[in-house]
Structures are given as C-alpha cells and as structure tokens.
C-alpha positions in Angstrom: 3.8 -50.6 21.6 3.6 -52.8 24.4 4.3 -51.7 28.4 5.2 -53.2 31.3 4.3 -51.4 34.9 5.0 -52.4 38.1 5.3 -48.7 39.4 3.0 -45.7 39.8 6.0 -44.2 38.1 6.8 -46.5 35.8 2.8 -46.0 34.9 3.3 -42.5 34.4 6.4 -43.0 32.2 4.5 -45.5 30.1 1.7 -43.2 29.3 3.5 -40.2 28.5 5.9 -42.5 26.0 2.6 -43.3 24.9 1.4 -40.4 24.3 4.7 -39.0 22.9 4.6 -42.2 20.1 1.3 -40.7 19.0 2.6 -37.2 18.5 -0.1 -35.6 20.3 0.2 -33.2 23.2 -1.8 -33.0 26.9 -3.9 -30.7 25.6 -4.8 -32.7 22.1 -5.4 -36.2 24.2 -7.3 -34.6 27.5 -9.8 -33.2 24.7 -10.3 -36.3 23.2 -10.5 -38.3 26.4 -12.7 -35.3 27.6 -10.0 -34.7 30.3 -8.6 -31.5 31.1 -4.4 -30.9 30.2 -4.0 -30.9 33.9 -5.8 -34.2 34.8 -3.5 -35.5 31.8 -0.5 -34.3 33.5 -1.3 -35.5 37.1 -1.8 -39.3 35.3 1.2 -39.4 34.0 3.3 -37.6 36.7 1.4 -39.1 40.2 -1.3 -41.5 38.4 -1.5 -43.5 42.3 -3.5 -39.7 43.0 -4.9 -40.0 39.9 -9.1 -41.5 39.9 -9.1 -44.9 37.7 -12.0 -43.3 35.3 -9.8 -40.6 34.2 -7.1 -43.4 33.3 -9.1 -45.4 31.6 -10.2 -42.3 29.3 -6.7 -41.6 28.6 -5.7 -44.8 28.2 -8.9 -45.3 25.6 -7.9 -41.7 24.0 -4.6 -43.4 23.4 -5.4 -46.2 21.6 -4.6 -48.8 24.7 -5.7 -51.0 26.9 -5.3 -52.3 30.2 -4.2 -56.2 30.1 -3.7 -57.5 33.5 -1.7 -60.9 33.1 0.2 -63.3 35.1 3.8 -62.4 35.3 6.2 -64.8 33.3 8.6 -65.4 35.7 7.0 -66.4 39.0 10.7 -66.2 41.1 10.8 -62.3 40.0 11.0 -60.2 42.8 9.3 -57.2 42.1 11.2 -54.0 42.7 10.7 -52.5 46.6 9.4 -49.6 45.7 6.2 -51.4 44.4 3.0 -49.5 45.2 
C-alpha cells in the first residue's frame, strides 16, 4: 500500500488507513511501537503536534517507511492548505 501526503491531515489519514489494512487497533500498534494508544491517536489525528520519533515508531510498527521523493509533476500546485 503506497501513500501520498502533502497534508498533516492527509498524514493522519494515511496512517490510520494504514493501520486499519493491518487489522490492528491503537492499542495493538502503540505496544508494538512502544507508544502509548493516545500518542497513536494524536499521530494520526494532529501528527504536525505530534514529535517525529514517535512517528517514525509507528510508522516502523506498521510495516512502512518514509520515502521522500521528487514530485512527478513539477507544474502541480500543491493544495493551499499545505503545512
């Protein structure tokens, strides 16, 4: 499963889908990311509050990683509500 975030939301979203995809709840993922259910739900509700160790456990507990890339099309405006 492959995601595309330009958002703090849309960073949220992606991590609860996820999440979600791997059947597991906040609680089951903070334990194995040694985070607790709350610090799970803060990433993936307000992740720009968020501290970027905590994502990077959850994002590890998930099975993901972070892939920073050029964007394919270069004209794309990104949406005004960017960070």
């Amino acid at each position: 499963m492959e995601k595309t975030a330009y958002t703090p939301s849309q960073l949220g979203q992606a991590l609860r889908q996820c999440r979600k995809a791997s059947g597991r709840t906040q609680v089951q993922v903070g334990t194995a990311a040694g985070l607790l259910p709350k610090t799970v739900s803060g990433l993936e509700t307000s992740p720009e509050r968020s501290q970027i160790g905590n994502l990077f456990k959850l994002i590890s507990a998930l099975g993901m990683e972070l892939v920073l890339r050029p964007k394919v099309d270069e004209d794309r405006q990104p949406p005004a509500s960017e960070w």
